[in-house]
C-alpha positions in Angstrom: 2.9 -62.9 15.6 5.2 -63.3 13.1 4.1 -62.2 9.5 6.5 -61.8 6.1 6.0 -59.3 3.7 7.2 -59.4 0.0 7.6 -55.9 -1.9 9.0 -55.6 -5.6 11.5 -53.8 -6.2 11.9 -51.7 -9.5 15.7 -51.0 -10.2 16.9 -49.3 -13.0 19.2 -51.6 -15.2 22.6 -50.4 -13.3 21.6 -50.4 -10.4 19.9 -54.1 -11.2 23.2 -55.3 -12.8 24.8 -53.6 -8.9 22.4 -55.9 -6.9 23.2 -58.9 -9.4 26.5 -59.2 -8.8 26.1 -58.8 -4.6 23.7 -61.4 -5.0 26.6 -63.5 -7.0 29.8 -62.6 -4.4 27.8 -63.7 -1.7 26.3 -66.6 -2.4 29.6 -67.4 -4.2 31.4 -66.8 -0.7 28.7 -68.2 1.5 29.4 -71.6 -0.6 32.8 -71.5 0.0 32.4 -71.4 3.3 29.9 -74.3 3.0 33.0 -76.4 1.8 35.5 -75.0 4.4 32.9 -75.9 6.9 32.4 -79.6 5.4 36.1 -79.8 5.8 36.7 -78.4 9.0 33.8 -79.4 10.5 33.2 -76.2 12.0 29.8 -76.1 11.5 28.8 -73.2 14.5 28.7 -69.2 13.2 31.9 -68.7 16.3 33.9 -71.7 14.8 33.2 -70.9 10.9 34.4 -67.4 11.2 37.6 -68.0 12.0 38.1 -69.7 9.3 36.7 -67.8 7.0 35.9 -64.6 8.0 39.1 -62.5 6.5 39.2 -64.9 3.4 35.3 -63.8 2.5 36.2 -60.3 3.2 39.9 -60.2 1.0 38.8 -62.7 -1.6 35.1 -61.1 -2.4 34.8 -57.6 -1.1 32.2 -57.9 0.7 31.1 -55.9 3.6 31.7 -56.7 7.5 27.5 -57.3 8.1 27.5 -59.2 4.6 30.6 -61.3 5.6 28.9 -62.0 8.7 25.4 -63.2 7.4 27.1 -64.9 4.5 28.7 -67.3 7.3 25.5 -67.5 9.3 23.9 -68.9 6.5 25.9 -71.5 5.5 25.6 -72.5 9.3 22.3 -72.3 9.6 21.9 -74.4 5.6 23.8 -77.5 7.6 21.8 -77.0 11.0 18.8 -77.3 8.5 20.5 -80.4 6.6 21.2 -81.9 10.1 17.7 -81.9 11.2 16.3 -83.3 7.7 18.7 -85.9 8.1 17.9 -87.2 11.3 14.0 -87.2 10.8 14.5 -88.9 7.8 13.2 -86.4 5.4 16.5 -88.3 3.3 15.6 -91.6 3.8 17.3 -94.1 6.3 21.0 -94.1 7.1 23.3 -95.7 4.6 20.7 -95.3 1.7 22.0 -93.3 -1.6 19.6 -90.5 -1.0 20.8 -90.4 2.7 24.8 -90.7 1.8 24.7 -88.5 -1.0 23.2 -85.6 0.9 25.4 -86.3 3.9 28.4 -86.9 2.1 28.8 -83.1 -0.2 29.4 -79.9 1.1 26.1 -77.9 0.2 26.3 -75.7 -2.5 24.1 -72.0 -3.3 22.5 -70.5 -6.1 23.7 -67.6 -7.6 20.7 -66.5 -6.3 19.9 -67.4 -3.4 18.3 -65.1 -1.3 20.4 -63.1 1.4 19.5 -61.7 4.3 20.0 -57.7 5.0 19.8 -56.1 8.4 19.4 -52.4 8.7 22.9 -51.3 8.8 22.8 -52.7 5.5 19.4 -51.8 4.5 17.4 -48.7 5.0 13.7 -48.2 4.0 12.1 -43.9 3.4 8.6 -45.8 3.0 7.0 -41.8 2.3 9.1 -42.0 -0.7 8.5 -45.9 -1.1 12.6 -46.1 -1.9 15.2 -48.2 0.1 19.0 -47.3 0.2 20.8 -51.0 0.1 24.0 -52.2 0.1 26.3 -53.6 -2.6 29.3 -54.3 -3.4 29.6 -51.4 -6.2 29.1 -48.8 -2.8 25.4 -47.9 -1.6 22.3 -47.9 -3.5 19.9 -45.3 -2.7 16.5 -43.8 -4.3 15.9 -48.1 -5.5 11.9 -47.7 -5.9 9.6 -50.3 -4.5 6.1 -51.1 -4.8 3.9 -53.2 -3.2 0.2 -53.7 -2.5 -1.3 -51.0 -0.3 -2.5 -53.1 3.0 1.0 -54.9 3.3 2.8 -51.4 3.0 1.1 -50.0 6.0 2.0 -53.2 7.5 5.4 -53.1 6.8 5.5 -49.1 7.8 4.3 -50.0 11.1 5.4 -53.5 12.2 8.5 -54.1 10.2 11.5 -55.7 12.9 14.2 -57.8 12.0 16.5 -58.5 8.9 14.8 -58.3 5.2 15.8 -61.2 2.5 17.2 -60.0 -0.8 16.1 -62.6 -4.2 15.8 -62.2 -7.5 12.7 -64.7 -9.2 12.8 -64.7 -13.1 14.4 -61.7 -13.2 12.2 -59.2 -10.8 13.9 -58.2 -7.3 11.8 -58.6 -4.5 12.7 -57.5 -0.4 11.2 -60.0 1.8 11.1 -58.5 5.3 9.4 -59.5 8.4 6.8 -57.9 10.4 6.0 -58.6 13.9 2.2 -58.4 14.6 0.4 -58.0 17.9 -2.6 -60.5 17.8 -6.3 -60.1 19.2 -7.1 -61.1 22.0 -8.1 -64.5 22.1 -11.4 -66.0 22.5 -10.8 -68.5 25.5 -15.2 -69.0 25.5 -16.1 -69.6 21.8 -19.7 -70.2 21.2 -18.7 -73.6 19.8 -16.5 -74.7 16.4 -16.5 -74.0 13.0 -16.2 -77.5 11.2 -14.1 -77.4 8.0 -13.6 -80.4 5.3 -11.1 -80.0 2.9 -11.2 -81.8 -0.6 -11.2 -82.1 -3.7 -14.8 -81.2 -5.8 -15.1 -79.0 -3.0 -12.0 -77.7 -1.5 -13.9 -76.5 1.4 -17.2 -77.3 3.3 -18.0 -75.2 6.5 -20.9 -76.8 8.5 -22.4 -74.0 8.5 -23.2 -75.1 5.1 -21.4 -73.1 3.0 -19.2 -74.7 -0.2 -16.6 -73.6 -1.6 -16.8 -75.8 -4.8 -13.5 -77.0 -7.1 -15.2 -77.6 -10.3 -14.2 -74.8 -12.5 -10.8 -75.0 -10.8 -10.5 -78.7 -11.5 -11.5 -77.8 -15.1 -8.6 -75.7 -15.3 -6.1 -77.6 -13.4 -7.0 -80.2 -15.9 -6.1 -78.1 -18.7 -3.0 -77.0 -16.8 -1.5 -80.6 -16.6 -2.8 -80.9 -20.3 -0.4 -78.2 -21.1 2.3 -79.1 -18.6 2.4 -82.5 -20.3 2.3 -81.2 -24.0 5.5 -79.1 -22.9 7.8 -81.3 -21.4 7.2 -84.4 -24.3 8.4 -81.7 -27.0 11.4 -80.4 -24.6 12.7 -77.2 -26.3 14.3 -74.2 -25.0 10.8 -72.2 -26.0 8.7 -74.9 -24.6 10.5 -75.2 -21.2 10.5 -71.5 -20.5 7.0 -71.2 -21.4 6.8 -74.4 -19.0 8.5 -72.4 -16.3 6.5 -69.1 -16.8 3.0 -71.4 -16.8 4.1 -73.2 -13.6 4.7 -69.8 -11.1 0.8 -68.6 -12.9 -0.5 -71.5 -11.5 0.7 -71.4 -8.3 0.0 -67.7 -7.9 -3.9 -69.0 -9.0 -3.7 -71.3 -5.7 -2.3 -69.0 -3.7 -4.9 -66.4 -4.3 -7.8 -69.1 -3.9 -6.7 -70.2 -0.8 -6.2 -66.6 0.4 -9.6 -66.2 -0.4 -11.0 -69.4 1.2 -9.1 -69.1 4.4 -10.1 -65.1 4.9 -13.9 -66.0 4.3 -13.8 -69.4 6.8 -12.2 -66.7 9.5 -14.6 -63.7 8.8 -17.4 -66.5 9.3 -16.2 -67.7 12.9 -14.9 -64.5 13.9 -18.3 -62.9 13.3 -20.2 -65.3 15.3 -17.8 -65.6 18.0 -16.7 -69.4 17.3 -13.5 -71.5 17.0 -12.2 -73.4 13.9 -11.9 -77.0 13.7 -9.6 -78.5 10.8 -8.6 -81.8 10.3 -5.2 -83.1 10.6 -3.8 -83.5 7.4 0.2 -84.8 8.0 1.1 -87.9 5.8 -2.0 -87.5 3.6 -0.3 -88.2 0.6 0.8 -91.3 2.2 -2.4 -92.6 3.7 -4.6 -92.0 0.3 -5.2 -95.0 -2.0 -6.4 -93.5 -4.9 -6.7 -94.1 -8.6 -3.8 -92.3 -10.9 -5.5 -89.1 -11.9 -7.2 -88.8 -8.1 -3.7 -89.0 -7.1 -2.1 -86.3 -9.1 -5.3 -84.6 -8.3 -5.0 -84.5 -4.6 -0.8 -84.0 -4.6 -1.1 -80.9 -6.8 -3.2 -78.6 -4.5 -1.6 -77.2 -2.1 -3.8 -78.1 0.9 -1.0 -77.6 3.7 -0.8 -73.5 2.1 -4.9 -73.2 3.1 -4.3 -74.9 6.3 -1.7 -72.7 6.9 -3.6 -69.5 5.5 -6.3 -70.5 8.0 -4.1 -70.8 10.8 -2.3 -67.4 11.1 -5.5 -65.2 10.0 -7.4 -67.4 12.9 -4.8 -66.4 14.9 -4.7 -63.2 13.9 -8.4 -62.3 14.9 -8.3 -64.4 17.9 -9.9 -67.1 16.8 -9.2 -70.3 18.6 -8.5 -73.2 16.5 -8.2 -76.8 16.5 -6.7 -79.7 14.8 -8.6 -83.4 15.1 -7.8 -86.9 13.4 -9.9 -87.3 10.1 -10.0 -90.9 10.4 -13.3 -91.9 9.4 -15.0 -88.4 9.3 -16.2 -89.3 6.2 -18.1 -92.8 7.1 -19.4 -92.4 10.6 -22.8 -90.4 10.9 -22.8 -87.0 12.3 -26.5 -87.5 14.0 -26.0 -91.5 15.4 -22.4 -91.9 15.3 -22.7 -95.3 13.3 -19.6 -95.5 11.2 -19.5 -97.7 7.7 -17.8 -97.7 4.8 -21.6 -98.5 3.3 -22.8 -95.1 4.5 -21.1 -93.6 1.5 -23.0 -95.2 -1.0 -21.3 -92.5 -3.8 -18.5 -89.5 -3.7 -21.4 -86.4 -2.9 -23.9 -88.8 -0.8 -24.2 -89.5 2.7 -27.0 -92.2 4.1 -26.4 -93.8 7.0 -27.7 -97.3 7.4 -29.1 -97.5 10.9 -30.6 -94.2 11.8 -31.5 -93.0 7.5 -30.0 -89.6 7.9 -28.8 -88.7 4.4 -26.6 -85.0 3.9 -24.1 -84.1 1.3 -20.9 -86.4 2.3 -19.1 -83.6 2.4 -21.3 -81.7 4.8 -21.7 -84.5 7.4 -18.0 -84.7 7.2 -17.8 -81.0 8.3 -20.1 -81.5 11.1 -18.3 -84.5 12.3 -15.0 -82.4 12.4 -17.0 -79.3 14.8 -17.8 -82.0 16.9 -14.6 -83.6 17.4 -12.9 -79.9 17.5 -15.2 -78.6 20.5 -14.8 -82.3 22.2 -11.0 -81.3 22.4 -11.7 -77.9 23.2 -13.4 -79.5 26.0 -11.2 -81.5 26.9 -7.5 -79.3 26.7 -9.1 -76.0 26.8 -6.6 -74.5 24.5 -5.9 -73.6 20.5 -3.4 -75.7 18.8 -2.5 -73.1 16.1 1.1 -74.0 15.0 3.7 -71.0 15.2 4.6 -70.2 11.9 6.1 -67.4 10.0 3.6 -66.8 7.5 3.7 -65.5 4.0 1.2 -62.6 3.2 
């Protein structure tokens, strides 16, 4: 399994202003390249090179391995664009979204991350220092930090190339980790149901809530903010914007982290699967009021899903994904489904057989039932491969 570790880096100011201006030359070259490639329609790393290969190298000073993932990128930017294109992510063909993506070469930010492999990079993680690449010659003794539990990850299981980026002015060395996983449990016990939303952004059938309120109360105040910000439109008030917006998605990211480790502890413990439901094209199949929709599109429910998925898979858990439709309306005990059966947001009562639960808690129970049906049924996890984000 595939797992990505982030570690800070702490440079002093020269060799900061060194990894600055590497950061610059290449994404500087890899965007020229873009444009050659847009021109030449060379578009494959093989192809791309010769064009630009001894150009990159003259023009910029940049390494041979820097040259070469400099061009890889830029091929693997318009593979990207390519695919976007032709599942619509740009809307249809010969729209102005569509034409205008299509129709420039694409184009990188000074600092964009770039990739390092380890004839460029080399980690001494006893010392917790790398020795790195540059254009200015090679860095060595730059410190880096990081919590404990993802060091001795990355001491032990780090393979593959490392990402240099600089966000708001801290470096950071994202590298990836390749972890072996638990076995898996092929006879679970039965399914963990698990509802996702908004008061409570997560309800187990076993019961448990994890409850939204205060964070609603403070997402609240958030937008309050974000809104107060942006009407007055100063330098001052759109850094502070900036600086407010990465706090609260760090918040999210640690409550889901939380959420998702708790909901896998639970199954693994009693020797159970997960069962989630299938959330793609939510935000197109909700019909909700104004502030329920900025409500529902600001929390990052695809980032717990995903959180759920790789530490499921990590332990062995089995997981499965089932269509929500109607999980909410249809009884868990008699299987009667009406929209009448929700006669308010936090009640369930069904109208033929009287069972009454917490809405959210039927919903839960109807999810573990439809997950073990389909365990049943295929026999097998349908946890997405992902590279995940620790």
């Amino acid at each position: 399994m595939k797992l990505v570790v982030r570690v800070k880096l702490l440079p002093t100011p020269v060799q900061a202003a060194a990894l600055e201006a590497t950061l610059h030359a290449c994404n500087q070259a890899a965007t020229w390249a873009a444009g050659v490639g847009f021109e030449t329609k060379a578009q494959r790393p093989l192809q791309l090179r010769k064009h630009t290969y001894a150009e990159i190298r003259l023009r910029w000073g940049l390494g041979a391995q820097a040259a070469q993932h400099a061009i890889k990128k830029t091929c693997d930017a318009y593979t990207t664009l390519k695919a976007n294109l032709r599942n619509g992510r740009y809307g249809r063909p010969g729209s102005r979204r569509h034409t205008r993506a299509a129709g420039k070469p694409i184009a990188f930010r000074p600092q964009a991350a770039q990739p390092y492999d380890d004839r460029m990079l080399s980690w001494q993680h006893q010392a917790r220092t790398v020795s790195i690449w540059t254009t200015a010659g090679r860095l060595k003794n730059v410190a880096f930090t990081g919590q404990p539990g993802q060091l001795e990850v990355l001491a032990a299981h780090r393979k593959g190339e490392s990402d240099l980026v600089c966000q708001g002015g801290k470096w950071f060395l994202i590298a990836t980790c390749d972890i072996d996983e638990a076995a898996p449990n092929t006879h679970p016990a039965g399914f963990l149901g698990v509802d996702l939303g908004i008061v409570n952004i997560a309800v187990t059938s076993d019961g448990t809530k994890h409850s939204g309120r205060r964070i609603n109360r403070k997402r609240e105040q958030d937008r309050t903010l974000r809104s107060k910000l942006q009407k007055k439109n100063t330098k001052s008030a759109k850094r502070r914007a900036k600086k407010h917006a990465g706090k609260e998605a760090r918040r999210a990211k640690d409550i889901n982290h939380k959420i998702s480790k708790r909901i896998v502890a639970e199954a693994e413990r009693t020797g159970r699967g997960i069962a989630l439901e299938q959330l793609t094209g939510i935000r197109e199949r909700a019909r909700l009021r104004k502030p329920q929709r900025t409500t529902l599109h600001s929390w990052p429910f695809a980032q717990l899903g995903s959180f759920i998925a790789y530490k499921a898979k990590k332990a062995g858990v089995p997981i499965m994904y089932v269509d929500p439709a109607y999980t909410s309306q249809g009884c868990s005990q008699c299987h009667h489904t009406a929209r009448h059966n929700r006669p308010s947001q936090a009640v369930f009562s069904c109208r033929v057989c009287g069972f009454v639960d917490h809405a959210d808690h039927n919903a839960s129970h109807n999810i573990r039932q439809r997950g073990w049906m389909a365990w049943v049924c295929g026999a097998q996890s349908t946890a997405p491969e992902l590279t995940l984000i620790a």
